[in-house]
ChimeraX commands (.cxc) that place a marker at each C-alpha (Angstrom):
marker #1 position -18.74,11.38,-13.27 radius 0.5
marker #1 position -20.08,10.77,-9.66 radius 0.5
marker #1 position -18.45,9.14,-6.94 radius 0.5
marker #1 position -19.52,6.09,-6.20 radius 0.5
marker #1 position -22.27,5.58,-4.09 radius 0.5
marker #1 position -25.89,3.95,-3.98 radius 0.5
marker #1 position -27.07,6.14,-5.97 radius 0.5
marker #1 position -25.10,5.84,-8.81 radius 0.5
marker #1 position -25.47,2.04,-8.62 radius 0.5
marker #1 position -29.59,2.51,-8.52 radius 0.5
marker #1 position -29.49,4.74,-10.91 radius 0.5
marker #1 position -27.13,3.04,-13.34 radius 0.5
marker #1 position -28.73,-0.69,-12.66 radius 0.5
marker #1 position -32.00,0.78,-13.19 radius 0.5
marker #1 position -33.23,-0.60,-9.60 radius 0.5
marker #1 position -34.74,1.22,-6.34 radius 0.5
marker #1 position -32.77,1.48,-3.18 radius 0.5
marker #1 position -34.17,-1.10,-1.39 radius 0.5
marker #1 position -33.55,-4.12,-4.06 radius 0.5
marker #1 position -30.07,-2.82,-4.18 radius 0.5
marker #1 position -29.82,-3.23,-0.65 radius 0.5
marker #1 position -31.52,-6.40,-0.56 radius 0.5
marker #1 position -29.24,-7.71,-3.18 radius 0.5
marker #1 position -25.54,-6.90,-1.05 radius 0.5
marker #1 position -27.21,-8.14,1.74 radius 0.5
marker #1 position -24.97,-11.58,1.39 radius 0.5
marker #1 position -21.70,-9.46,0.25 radius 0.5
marker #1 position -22.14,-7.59,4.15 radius 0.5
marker #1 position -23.93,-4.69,2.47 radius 0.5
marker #1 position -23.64,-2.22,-0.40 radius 0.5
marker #1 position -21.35,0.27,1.79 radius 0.5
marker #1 position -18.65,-2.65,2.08 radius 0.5
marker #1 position -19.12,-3.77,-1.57 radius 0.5
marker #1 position -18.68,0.20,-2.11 radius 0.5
marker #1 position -15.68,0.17,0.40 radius 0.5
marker #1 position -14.10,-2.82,-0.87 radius 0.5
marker #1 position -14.43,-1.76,-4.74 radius 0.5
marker #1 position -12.11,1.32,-4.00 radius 0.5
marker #1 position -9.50,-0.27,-2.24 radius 0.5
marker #1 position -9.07,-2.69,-4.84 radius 0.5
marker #1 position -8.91,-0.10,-7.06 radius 0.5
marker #1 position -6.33,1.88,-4.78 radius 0.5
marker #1 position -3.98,-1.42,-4.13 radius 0.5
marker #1 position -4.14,-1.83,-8.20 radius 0.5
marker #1 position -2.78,1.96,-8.62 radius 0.5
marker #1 position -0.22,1.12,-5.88 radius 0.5
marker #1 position 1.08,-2.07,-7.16 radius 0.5
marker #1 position 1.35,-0.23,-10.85 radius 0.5
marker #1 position 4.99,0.74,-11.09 radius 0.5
marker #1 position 4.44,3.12,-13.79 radius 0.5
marker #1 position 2.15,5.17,-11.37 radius 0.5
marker #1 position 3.85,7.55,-9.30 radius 0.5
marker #1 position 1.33,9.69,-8.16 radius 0.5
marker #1 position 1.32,10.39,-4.44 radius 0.5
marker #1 position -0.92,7.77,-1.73 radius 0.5
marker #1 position -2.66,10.99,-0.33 radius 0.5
marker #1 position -3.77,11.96,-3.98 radius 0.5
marker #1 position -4.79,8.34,-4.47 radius 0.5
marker #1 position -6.91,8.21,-1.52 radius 0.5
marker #1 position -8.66,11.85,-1.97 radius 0.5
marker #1 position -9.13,10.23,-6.16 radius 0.5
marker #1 position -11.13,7.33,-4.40 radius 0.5
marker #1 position -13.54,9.66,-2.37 radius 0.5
marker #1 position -11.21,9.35,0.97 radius 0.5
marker #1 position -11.60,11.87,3.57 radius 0.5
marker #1 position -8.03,11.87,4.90 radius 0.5
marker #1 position -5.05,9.73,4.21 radius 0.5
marker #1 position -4.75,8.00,8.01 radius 0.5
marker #1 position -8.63,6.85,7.33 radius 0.5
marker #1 position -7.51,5.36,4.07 radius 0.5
marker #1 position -4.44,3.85,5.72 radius 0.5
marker #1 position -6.51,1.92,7.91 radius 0.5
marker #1 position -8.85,0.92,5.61 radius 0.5
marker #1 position -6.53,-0.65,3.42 radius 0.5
marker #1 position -4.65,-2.50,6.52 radius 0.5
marker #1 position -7.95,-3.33,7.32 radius 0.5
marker #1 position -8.17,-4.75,3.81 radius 0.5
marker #1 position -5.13,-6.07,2.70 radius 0.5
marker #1 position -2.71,-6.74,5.91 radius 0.5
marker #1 position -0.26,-4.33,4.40 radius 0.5
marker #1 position 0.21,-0.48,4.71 radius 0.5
marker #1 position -0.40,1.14,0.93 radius 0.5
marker #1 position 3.16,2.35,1.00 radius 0.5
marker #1 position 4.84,-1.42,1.35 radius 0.5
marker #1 position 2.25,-2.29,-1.34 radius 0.5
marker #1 position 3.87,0.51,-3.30 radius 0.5
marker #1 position 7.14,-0.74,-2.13 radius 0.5
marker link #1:1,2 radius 0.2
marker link #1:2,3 radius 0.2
marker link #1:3,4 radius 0.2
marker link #1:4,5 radius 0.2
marker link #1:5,6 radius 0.2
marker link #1:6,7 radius 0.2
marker link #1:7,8 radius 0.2
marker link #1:8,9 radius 0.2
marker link #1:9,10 radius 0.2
marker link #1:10,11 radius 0.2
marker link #1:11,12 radius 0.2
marker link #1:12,13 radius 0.2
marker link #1:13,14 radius 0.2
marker link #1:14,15 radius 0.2
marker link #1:15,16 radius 0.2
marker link #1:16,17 radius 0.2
marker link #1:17,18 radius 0.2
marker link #1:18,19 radius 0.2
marker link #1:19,20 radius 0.2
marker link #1:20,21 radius 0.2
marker link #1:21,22 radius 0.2
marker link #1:22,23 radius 0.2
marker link #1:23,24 radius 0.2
marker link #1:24,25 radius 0.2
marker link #1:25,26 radius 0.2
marker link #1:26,27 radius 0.2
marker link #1:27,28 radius 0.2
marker link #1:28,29 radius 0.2
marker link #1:29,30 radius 0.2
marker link #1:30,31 radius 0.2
marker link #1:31,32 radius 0.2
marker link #1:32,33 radius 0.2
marker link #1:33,34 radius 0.2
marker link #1:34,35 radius 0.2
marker link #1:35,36 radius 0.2
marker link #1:36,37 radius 0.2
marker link #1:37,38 radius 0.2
marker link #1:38,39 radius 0.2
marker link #1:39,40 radius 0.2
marker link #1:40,41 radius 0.2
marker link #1:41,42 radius 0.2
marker link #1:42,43 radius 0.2
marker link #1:43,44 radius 0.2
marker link #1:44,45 radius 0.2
marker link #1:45,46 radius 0.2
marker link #1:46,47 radius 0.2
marker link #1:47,48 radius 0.2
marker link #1:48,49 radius 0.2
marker link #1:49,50 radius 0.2
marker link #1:50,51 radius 0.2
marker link #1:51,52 radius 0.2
marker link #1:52,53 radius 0.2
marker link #1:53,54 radius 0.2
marker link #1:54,55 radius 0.2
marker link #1:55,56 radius 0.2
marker link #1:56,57 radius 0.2
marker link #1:57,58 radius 0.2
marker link #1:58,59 radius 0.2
marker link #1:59,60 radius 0.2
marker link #1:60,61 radius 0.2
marker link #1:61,62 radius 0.2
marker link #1:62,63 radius 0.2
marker link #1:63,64 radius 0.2
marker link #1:64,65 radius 0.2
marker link #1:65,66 radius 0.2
marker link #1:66,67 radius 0.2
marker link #1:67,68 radius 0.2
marker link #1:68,69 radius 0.2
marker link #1:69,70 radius 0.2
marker link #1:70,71 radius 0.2
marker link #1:71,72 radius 0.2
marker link #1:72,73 radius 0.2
marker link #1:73,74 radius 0.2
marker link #1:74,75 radius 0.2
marker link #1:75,76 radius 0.2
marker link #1:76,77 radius 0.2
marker link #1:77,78 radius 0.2
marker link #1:78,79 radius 0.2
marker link #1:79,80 radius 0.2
marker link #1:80,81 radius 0.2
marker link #1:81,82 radius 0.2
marker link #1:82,83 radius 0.2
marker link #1:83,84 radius 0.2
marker link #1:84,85 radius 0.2
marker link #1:85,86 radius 0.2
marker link #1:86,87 radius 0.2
view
């Protein structure tokens, strides 16, 4: 399976590029939605206490570049750091 991306969402929803667009234009855009969508998905590994698998492997899982570019995201996101959300 793909990473995530506009593509995928086109191509899955059946809908051009532009609609797409036009549709996340209220949500601040399909690269936010996109954004947003994996750090929810990273803060719901992190808060599982059964999952123990590193934060870098988490972020490179969810199509980050480099761990400090995920950290900020998700402080960006969620006021909290993803290790004191595993904590």
């Amino acid at each position: 399976m793909g990473a995530l991306g506009p593509a995928m969402i086109c191509q899955r929803a059946g809908i051009s590029r532009s609609q797409l667009y036009r549709l996340f234009e209220t949500e601040g855009g399909v690269v936010k939605f996109i954004l947003s969508c994996r750090l929810n998905k990273a803060a719901s590994l992190l808060a599982d206490p059964w999952n123990s698998e590193p934060i870098h492997l988490i972020a490179y899982s969810l199509c980050f570049e480099d761990p400090s570019q995920f950290s900020r995201a998700f402080k960006r996101e969620f006021g909290a750091s993803p290790s004191e959300v595993r904590a």
